[in-house]
One Martini backbone bead per residue (centre of mass of N, CA, C, O) as a GRO file, in nm:
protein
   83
    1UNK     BB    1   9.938  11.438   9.673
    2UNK     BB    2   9.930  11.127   9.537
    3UNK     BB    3   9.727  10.860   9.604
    4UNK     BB    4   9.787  10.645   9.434
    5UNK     BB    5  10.100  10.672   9.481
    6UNK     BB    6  10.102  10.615   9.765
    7UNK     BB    7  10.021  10.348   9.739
    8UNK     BB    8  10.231  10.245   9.542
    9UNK     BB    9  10.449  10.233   9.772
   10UNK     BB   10  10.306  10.100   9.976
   11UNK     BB   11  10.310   9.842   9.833
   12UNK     BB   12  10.617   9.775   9.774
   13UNK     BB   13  10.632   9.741  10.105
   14UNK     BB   14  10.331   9.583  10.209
   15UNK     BB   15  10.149   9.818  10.230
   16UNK     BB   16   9.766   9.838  10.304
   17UNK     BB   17   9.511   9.966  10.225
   18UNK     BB   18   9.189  10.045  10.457
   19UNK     BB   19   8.851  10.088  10.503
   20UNK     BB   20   8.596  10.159  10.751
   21UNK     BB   21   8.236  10.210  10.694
   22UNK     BB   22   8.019  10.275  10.954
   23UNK     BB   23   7.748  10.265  11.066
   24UNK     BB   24   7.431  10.238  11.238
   25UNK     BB   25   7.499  10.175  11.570
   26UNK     BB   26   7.501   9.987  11.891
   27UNK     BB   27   7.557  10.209  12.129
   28UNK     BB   28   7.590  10.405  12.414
   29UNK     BB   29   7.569  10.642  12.171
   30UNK     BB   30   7.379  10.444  12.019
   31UNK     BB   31   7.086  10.314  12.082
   32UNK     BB   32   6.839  10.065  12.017
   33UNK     BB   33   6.635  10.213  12.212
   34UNK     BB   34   6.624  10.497  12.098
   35UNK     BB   35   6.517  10.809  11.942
   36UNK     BB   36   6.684  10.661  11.654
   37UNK     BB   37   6.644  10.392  11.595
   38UNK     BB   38   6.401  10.337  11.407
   39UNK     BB   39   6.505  10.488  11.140
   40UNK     BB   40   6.773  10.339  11.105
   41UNK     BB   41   6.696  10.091  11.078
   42UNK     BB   42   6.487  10.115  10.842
   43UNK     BB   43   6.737  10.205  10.651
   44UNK     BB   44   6.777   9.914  10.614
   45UNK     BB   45   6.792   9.603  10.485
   46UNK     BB   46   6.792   9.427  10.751
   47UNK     BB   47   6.639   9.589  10.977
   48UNK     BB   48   6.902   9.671  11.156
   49UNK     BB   49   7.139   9.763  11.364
   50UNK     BB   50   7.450   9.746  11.394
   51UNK     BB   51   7.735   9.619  11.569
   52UNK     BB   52   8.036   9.617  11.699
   53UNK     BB   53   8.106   9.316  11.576
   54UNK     BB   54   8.009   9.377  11.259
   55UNK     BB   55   8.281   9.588  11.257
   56UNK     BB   56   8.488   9.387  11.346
   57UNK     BB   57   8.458   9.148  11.128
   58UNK     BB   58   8.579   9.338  10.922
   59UNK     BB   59   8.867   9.429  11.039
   60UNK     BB   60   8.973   9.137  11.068
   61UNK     BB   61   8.964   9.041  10.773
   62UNK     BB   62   9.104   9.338  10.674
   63UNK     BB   63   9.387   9.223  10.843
   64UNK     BB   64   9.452   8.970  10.703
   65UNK     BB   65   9.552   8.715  10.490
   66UNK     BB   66   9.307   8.723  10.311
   67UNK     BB   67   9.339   9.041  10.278
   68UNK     BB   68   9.646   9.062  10.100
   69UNK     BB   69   9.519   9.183   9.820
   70UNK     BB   70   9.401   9.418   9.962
   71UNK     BB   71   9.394   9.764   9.794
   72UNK     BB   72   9.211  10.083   9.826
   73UNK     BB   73   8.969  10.031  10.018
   74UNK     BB   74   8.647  10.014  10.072
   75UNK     BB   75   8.412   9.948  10.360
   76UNK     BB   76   8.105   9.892  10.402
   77UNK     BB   77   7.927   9.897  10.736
   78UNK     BB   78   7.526   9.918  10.710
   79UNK     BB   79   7.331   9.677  10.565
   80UNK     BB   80   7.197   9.904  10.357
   81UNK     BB   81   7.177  10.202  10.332
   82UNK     BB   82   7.363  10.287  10.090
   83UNK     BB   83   7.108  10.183   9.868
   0.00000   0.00000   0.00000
């Protein structure tokens, strides 16, 4: 089935699409004082692993009323690893 189509049904229906694409989280299966935090830090624009708060305050956002005419977005929430 065409996903374009997919949105635009649901979307007549007030149903919107949203993702949220984590980077590297400091979580206890992924701590940030672990052997894998610095190289992954250090790829980051911001210099630091996100927080699992960092990923919260984007799902609230697009969760909301302020996000309610975006629809069919993905929102990388990296710090900036992926630029």
């Amino acid at each position: 089935m065409d996903r374009t189509a997919d949105q635009r049904r649901l979307g007549s229906r007030g149903i919107t699409v949203k993702v949220v694409q984590p980077g590297a989280s400091d979580t206890d299966m992924n701590p940030a004082d672990g052997p894998n935090a610095a190289p992954q830090a250090a790829m980051t624009a911001l210099g630091r692993m996100g927080t699992p708060s960092d990923v919260a305050r984007a799902v609230v956002f697009l969760s909301g009323e302020k996000a309610a005419y975006i629809t069919g977005a993905l929102l990388t929430v990296d710090g900036g690893s992926s630029i």
